[in-house]
Backbone as a ProteinNet text record, in pm:
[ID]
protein_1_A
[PRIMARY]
XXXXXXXXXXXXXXXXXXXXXXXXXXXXXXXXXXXXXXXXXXXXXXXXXXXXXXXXXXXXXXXXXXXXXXXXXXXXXXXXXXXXXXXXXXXXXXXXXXXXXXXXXXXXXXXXXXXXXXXXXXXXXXXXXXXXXXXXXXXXXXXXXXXXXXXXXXXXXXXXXXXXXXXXXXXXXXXXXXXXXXXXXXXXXXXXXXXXXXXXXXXXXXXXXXXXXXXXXXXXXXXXXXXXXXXXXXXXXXXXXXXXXXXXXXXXXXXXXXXXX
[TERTIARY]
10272.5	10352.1	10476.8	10505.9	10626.5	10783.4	10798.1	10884	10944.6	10857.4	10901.8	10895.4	10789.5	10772.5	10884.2	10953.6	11065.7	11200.9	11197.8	11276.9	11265.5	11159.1	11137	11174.7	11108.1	11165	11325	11364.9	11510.8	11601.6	11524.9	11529.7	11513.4	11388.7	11336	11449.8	11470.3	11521.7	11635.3	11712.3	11846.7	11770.8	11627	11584.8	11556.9	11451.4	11408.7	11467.3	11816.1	11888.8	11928.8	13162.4	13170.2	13069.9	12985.7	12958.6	12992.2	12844	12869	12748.3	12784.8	12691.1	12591.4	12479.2	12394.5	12413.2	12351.7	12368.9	12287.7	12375	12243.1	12129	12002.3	11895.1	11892.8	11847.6	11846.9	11733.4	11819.8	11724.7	11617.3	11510.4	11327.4	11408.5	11341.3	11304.4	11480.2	11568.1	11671	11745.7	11766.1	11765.4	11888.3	11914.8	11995.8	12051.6	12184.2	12241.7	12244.8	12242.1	12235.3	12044.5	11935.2	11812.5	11838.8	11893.7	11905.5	12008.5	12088.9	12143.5	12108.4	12009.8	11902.2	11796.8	11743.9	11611.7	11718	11815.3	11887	11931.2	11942.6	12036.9	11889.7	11784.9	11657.7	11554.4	11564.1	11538.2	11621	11743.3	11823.9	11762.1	11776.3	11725.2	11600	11491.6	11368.8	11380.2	11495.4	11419.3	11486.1	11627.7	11695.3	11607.8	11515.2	11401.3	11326.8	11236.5	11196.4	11251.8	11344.2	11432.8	11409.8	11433	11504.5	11343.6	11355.6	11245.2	11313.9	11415.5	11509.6	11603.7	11676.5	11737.7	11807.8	11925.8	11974	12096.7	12111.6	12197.4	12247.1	12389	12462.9	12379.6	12375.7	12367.3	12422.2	12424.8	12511.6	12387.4	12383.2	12300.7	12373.6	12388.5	12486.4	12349.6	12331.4	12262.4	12322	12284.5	12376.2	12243	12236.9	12171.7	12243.4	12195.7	12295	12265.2	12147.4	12122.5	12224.8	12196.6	12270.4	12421.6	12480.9	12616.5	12645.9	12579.4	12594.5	12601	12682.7	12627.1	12647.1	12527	12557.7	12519.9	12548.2	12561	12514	12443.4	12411	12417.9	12472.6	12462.5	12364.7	12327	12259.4	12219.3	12158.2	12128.3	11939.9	11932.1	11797.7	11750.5	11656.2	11584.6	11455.8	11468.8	11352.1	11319.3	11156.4	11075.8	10960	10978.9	10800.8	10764.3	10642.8	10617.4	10455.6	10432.8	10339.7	10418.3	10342.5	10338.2	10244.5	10280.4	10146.5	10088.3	9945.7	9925.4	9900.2	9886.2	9842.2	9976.5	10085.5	10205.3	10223.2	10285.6	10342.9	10468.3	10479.7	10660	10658.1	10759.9	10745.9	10913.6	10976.5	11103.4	11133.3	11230.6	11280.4	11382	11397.6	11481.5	11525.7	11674.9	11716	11856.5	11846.4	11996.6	12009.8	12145.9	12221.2	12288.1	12282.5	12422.7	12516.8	12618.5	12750.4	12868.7	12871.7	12964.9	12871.3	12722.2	12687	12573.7	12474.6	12442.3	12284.9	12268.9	12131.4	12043	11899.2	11863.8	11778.4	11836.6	11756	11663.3	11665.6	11529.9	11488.4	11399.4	11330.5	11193.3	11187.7	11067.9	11046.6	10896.2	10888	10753	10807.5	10684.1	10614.8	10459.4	10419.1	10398.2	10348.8	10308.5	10178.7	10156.5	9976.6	9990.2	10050.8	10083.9	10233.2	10314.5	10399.9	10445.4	10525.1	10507.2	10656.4	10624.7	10773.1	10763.4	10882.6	10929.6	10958.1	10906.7	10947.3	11002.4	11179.8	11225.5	11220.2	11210.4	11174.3	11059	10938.6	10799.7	10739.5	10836.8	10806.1	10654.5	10679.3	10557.7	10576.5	10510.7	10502.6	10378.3	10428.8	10330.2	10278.4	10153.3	10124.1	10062.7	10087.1	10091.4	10017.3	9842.7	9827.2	9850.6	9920.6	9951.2	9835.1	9850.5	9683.1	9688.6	9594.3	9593.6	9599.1	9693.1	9709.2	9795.1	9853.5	9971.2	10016.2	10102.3	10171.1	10121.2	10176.6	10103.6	10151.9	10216.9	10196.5	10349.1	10412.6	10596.3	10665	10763.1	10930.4	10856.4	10785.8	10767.2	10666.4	10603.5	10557.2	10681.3	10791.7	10877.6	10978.9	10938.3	10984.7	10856.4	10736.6	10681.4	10607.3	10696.8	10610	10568.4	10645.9	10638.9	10716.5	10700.1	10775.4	10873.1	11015.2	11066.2	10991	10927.6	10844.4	10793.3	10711.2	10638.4	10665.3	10818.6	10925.8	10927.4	10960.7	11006.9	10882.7	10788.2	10635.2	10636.8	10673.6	10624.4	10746	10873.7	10965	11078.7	11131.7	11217	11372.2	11411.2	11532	11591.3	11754.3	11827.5	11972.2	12086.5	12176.4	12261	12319.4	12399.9	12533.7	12551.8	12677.8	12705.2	12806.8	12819.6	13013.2	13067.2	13235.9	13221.5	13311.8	13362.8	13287.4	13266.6	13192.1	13059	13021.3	12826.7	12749.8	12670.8	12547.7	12468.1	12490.5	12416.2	12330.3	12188.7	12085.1	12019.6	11972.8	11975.6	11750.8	11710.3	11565.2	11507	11432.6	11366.5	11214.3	11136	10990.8	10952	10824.3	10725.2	10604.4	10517.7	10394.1	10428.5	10371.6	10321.6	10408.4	10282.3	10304	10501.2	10535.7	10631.8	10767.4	10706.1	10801.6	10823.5	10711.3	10714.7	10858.9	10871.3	10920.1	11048.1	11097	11253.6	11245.9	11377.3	11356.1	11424.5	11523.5	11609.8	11676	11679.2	11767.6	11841.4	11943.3	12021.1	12054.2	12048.6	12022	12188.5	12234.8	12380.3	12390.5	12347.3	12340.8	12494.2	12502.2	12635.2	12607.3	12715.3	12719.2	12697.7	12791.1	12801.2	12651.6	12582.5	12476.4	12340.9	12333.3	12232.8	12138.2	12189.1	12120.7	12210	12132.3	12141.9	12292.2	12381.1	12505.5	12496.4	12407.2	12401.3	12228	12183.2	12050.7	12088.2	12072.1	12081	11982.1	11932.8	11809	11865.9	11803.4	11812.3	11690	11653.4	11572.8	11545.4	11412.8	11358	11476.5	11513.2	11559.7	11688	11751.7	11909.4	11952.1	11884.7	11920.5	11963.7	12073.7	12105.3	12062.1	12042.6	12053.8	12107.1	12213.1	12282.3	12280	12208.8	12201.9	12335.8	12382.9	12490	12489	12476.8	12493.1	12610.8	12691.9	12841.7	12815.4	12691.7	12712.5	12563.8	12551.4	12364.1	12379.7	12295.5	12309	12173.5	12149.6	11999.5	12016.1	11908.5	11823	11904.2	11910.5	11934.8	11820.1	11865.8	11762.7	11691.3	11575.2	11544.5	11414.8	11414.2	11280.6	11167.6	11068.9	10956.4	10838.1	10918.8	10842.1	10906.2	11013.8	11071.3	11015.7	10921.6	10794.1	10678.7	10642.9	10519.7	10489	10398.7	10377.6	10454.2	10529.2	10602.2	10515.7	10531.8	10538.9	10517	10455.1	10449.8	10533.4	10640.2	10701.5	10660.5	10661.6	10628.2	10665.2	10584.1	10581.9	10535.9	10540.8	10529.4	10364.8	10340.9	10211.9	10210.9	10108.2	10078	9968.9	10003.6	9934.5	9917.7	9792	9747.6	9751	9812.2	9815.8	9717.1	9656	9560.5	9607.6	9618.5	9685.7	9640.8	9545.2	9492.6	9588.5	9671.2	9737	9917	9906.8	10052.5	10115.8	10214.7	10317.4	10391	10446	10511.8	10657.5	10703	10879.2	10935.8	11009	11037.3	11208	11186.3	11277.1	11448.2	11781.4	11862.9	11985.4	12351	12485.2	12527.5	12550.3	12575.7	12680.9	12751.7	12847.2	12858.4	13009.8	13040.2	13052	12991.3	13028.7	13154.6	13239.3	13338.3	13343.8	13461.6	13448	13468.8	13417.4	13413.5	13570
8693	8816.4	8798.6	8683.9	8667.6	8684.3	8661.1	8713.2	8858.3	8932.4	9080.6	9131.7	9080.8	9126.7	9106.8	8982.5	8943.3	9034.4	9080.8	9149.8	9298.4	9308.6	9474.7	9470.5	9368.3	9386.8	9406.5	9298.2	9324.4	9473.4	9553.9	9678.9	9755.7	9731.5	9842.3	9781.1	9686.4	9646.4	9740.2	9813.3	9896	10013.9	10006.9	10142.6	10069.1	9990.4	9955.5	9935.4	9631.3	9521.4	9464.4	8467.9	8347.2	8232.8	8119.7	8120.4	8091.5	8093.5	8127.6	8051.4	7962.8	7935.2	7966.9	7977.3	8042.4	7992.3	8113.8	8079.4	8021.2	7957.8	7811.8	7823.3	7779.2	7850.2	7795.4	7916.2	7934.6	7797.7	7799.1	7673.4	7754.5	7681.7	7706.2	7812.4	7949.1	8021.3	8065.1	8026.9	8110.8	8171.3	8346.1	8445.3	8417.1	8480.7	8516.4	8615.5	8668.6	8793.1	8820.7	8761.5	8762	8846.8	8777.8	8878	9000.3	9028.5	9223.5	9266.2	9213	9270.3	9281.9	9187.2	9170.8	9275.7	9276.6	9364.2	9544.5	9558.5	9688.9	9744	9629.2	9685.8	9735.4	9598.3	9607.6	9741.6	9789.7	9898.2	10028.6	10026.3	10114.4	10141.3	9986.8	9962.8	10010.5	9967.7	10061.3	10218.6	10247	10424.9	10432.7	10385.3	10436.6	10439.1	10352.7	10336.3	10422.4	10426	10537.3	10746.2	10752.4	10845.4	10929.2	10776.6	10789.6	10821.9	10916.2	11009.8	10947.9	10975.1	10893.9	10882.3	10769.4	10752.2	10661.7	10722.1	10641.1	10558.4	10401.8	10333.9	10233.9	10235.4	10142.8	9981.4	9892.9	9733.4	9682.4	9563.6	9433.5	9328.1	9223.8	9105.4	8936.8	8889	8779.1	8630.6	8570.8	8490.5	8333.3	8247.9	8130.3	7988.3	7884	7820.4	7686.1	7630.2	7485.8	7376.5	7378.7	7291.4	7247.8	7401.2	7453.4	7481.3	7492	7521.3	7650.5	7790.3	7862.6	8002.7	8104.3	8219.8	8345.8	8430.2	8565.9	8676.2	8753.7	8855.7	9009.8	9104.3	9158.6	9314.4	9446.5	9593.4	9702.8	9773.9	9870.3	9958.7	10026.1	10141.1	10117.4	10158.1	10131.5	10279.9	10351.6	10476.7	10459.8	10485.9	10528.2	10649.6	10658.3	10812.6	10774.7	10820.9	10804.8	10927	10935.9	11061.5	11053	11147.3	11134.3	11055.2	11089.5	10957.4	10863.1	10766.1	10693.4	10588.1	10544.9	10441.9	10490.8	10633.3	10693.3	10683.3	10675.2	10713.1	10608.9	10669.7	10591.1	10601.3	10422	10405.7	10386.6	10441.8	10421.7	10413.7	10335.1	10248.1	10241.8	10245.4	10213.9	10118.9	10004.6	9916.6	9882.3	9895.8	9887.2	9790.1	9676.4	9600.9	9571.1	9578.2	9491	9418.6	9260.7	9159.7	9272.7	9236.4	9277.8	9268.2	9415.8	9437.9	9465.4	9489	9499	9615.2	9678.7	9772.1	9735.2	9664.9	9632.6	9573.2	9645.2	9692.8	9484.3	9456.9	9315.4	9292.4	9373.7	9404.3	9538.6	9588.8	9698.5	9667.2	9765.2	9758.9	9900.6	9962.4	10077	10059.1	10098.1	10108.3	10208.6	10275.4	10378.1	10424.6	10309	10306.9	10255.5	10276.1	10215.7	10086.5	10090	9962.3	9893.4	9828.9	9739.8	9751.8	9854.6	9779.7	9680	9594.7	9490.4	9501.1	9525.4	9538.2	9373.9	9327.3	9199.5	9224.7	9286.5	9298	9200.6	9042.6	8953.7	8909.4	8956.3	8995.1	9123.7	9163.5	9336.7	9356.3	9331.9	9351	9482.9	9517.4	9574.4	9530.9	9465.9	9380.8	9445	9503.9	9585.4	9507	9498	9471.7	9586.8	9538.3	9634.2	9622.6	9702.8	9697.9	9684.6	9590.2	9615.7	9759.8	9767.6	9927.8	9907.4	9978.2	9969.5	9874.7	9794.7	9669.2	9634.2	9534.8	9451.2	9313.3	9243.4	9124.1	9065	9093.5	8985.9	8928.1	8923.2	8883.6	8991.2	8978.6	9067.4	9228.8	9208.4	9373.2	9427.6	9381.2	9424.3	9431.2	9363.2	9422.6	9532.1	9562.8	9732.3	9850.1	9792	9911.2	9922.7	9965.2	10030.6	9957.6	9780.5	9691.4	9741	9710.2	9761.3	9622.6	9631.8	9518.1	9459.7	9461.8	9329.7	9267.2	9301.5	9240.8	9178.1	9226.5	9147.6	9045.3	9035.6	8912.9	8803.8	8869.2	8766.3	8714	8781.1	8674	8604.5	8618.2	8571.7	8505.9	8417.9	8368.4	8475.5	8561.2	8607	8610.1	8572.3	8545.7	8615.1	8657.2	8730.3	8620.5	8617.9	8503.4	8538.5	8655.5	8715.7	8854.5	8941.2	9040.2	9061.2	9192.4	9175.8	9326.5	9397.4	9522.8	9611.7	9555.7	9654.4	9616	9522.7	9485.5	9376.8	9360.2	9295.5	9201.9	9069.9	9002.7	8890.4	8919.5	8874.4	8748.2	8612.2	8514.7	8531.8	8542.2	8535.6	8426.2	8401.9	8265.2	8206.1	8176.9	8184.3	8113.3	8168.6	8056.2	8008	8128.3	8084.2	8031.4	7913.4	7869.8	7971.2	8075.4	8200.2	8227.2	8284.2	8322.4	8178.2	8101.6	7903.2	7916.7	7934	7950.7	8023.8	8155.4	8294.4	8255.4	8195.5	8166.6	8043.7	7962	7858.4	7955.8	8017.6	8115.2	8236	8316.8	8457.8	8483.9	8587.3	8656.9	8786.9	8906.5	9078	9067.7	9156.5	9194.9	9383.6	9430.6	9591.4	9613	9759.9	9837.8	9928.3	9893.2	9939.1	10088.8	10113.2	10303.8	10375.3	10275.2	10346.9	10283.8	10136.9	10080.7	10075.8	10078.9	10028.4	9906.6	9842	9673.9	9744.9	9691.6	9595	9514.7	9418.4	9288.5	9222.9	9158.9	9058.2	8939.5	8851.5	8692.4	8575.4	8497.8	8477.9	8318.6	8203.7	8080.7	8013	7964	7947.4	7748.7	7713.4	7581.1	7477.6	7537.3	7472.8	7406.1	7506.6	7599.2	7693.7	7775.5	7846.9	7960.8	8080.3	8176.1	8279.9	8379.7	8535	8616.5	8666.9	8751.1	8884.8	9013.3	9167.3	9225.1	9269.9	9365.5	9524.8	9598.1	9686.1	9803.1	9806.7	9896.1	10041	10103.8	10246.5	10320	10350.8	10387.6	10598.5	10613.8	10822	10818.1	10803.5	10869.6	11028.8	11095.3	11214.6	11249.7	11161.9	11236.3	11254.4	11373.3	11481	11344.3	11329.5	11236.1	11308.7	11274.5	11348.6	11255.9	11327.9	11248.1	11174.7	11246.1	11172.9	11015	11056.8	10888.6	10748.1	10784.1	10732.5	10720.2	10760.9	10754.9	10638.2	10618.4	10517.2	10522.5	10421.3	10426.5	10443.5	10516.1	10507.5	10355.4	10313.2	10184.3	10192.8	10185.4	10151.9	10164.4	10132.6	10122.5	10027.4	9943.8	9757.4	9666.5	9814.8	9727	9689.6	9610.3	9645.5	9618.4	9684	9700.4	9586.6	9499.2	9324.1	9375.5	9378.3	9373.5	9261	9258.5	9103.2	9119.8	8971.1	8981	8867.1	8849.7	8792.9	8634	8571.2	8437.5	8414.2	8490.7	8464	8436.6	8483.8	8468.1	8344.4	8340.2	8183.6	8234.4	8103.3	8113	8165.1	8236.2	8283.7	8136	8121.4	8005.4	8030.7	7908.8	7927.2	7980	8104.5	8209.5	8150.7	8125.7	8082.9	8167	8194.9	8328.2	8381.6	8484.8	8537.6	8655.2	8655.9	8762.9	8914.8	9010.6	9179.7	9216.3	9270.2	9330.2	9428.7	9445.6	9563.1	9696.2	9814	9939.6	9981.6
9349.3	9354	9438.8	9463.6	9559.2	9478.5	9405.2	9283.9	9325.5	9268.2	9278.8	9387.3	9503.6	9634	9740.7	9685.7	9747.3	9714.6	9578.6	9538.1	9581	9632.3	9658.4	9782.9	9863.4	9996.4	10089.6	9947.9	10000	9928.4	9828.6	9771.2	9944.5	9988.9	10102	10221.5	10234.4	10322.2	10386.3	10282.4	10292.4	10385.9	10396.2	10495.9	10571.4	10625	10726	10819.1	10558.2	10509.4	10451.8	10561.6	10527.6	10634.8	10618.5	10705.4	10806.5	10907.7	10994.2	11087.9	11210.8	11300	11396.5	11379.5	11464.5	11624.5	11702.6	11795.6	11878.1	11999.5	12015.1	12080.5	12093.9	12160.4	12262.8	12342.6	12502.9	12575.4	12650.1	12740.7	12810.1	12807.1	12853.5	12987.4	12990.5	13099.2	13176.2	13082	13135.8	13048.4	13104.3	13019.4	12972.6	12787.9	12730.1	12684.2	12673.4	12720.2	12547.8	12468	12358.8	12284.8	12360	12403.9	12401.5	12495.3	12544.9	12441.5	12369.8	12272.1	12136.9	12108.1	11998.4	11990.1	12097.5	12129.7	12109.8	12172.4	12127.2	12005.8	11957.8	11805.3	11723.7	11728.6	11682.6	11682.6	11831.6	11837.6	11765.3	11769.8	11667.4	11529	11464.9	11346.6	11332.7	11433	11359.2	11383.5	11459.9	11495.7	11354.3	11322.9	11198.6	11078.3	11042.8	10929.3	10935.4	11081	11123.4	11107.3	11100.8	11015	10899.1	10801.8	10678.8	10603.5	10518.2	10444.4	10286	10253.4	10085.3	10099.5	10038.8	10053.9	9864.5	9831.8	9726.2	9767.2	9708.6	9754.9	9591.9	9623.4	9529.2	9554	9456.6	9460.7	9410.6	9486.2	9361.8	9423.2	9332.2	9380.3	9307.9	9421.6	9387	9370.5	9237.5	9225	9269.5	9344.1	9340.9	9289.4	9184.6	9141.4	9187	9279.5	9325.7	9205.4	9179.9	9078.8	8928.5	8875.9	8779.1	8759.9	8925.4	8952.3	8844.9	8918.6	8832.5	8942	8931.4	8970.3	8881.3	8906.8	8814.5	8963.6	8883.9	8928.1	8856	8923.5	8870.5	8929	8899.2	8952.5	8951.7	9030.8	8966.3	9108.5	9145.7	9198.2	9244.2	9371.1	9428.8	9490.4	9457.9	9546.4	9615.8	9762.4	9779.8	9880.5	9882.1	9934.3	10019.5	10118	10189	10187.3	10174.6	10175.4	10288.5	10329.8	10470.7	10547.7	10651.2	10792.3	10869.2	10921.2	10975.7	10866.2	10872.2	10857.4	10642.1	10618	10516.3	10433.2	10444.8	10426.8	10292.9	10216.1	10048.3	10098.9	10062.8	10064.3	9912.3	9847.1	9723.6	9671.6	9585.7	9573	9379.2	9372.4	9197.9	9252.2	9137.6	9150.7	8994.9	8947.3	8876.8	8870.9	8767.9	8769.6	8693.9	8632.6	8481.3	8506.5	8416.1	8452.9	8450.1	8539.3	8527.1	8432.2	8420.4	8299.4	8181.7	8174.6	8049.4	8089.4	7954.1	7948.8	7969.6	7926.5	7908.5	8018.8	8066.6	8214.3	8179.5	8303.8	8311.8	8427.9	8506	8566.5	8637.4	8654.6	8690	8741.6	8870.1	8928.9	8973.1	8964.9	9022.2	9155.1	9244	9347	9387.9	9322.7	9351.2	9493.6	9584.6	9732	9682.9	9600.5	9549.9	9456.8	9386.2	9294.5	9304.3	9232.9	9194.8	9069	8986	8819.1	8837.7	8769.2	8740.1	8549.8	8531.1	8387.7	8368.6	8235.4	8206.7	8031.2	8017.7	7904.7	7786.3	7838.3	7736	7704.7	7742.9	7714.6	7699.1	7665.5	7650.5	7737.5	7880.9	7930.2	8085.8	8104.1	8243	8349.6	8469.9	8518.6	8656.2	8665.8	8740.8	8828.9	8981.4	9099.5	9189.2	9215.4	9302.9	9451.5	9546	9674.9	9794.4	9838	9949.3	10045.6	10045.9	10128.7	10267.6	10336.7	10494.6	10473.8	10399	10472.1	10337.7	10356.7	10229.7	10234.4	10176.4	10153.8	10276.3	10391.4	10436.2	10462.4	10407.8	10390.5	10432.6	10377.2	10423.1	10450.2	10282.4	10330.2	10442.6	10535.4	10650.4	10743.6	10725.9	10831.7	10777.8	10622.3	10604.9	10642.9	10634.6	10601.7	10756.7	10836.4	11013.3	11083	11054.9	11163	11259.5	11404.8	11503.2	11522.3	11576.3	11635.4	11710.8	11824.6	11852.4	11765.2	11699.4	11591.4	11478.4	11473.1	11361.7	11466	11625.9	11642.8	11638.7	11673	11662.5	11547.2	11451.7	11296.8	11251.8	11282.7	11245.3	11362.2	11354.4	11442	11448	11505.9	11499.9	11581.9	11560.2	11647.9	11588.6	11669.5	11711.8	11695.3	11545.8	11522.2	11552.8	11550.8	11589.8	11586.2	11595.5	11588.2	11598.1	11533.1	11485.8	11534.4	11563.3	11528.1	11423.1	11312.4	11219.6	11157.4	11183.9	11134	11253.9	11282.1	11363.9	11227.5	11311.9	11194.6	11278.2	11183.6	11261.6	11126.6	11178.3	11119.1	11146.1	11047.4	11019.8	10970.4	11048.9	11001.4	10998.8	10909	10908.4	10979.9	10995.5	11149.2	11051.3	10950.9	10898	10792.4	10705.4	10581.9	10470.5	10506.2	10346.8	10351.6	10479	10488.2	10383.6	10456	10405.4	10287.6	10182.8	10083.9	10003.5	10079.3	10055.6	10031.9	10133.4	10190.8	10338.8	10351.4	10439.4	10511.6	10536.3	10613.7	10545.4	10591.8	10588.1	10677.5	10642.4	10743.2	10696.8	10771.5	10777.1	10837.9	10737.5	10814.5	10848.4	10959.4	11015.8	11015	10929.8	11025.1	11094.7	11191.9	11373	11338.6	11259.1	11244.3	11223.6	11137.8	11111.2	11122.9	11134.1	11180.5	11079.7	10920.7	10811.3	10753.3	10695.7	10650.8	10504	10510	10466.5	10360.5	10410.6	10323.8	10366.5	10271.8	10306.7	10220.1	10287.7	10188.6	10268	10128.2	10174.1	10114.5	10128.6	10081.6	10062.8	9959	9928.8	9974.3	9958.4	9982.9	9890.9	9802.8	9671.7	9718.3	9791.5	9821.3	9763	9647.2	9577.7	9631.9	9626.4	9724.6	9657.5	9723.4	9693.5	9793.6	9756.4	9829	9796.4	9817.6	9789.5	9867.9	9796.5	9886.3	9849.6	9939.7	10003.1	10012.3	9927.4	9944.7	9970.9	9938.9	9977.1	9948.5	10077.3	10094	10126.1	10038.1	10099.2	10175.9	10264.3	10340.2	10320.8	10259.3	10258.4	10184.5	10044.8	9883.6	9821.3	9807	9734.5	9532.5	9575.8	9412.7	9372.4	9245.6	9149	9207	9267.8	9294.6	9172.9	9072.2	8916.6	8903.2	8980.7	8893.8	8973	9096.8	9134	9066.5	9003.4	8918.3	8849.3	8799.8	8735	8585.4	8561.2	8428.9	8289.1	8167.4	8052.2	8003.9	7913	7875.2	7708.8	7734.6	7570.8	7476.3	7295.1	7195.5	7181.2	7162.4	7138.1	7255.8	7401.5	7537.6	7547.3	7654.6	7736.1	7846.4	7924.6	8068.5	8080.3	8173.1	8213.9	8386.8	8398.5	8568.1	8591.9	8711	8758.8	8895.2	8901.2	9016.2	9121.5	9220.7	9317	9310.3	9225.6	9176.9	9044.4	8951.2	8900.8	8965.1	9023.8	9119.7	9126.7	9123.8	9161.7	9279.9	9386.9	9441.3	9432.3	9477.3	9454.1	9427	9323.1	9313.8	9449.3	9484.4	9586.7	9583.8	9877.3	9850.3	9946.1	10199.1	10248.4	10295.6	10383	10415.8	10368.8	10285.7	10268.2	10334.2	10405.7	10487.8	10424.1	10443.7	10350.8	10370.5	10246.9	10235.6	10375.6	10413.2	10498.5	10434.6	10458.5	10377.9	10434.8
[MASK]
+++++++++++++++++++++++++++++++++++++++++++++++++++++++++++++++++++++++++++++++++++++++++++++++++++++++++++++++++++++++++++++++++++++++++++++++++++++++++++++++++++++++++++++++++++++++++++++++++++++++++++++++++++++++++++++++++++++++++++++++++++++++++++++++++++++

């Protein structure tokens, strides 16, 4: 399920997320001033997640294939809703994108808070993903769904690669196995004004990039709580449960700097 899970996460990410050199790590036991500014913004960032009840936001997603020497690109529009609070609470997300410039939807995902569906248009299939109860699998999306910043920093290496006048950009990097798999590195780009994610770009084992961008997020737009539900299955479609023994690894995302608004 790392596929779509990866893709959702960086969907949720917008509630919870040229190059550029990281910064260098601190020598054993003497403090870095770069720390106390990490741990602040971090804290921002979760009360801001903490917040946000829905939120609808513009996308673009920039594909880069080193292999292939290829990139596409693709637009579309991401919603999401929690509804309750605490450990009971449904985060629940739509994710929609078309190559660019064209009409025809090339991927879709709906997240009930209970399941996963992923639309697969060239298998006329819908691939239902059930969600473990109390947590996510385990990856990105535990640091959308009510991880606290400490606990982002326990499972993940993050560091305060820099920061400009108008965004905070924080360079993520895996410690466990499962996570390796996912992505070799990421980087979360926050704006200052509002302390929701900009940009997420992830690089994959391969080198392959993915870059999500971010141009324009509404927190507490009013959305139909139906368009959460579990989807309709087509005429010609079918609905395929997937069980977590069928799963493949995400097949394996440079930093590009965000437009300024």
């Amino acid at each position: 399920m790392r596929k779509p899970l990866l893709a959702l996460a960086a969907l949720l990410m917008i509630v919870a997320a040229s190059s550029a050199q990281n910064a260098p790590a601190p020598k054993p036991n003497v403090p870095n001033a770069n720390d106390a500014k990490l741990d602040d913004y971090l804290g921002k960032w979760e009360q801001k997640m903490r917040d946000v009840k829905s939120l609808h936001a513009q996308l673009a997603r920039i594909d880069k294939d080193k292999v292939l020497s290829t990139t596409t690109k693709f637009v579309g529009y991401a919603q999401y809703m929690r509804s309750g609070d605490g450990p009971s609470a449904l985060n629940m997300a739509v994710l929609e994108l078309k190559p660019d410039g064209k009409t025809d939807v090339a991927e879709k995902m709906i997240c009930t808070g209970t399941y996963l569906y992923v639309f697969a248009p060239a298998q006329k299939e819908i691939r239902a993903y059930e969600m473990p109860k109390g947590k996510t699998d385990g990856g990105f999306l535990d640091l959308l769904f009510g991880m606290k910043a400490k606990d982002a920093k326990q499972k993940y290496t993050l560091t305060l690669a820099k920061e400009d006048q108008y965004y905070v950009y924080v360079d993520v990097a895996p410690k466990d196995a499962k996570d390796k798999q996912e992505f070799s590195r990421a980087r979360l780009v926050l704006n200052k004004d509002t302390y929701l994610p900009r940009q997420l770009w992830f690089e994959h084992n391969n080198g392959n990039e993915v870059t999500w961008d971010v141009p324009q997020v509404k927190p507490g737009a009013t959305l139909d709580r139906r368009s959460f539900d579990r989807p309709q299955t087509p005429n010609g479609w079918k609905l395929v449960p997937v069980t977590q023994e069928k799963v493949q690894p995400q097949q394996p995302a440079r930093v590009v700097r965000p437009s300024n608004q």
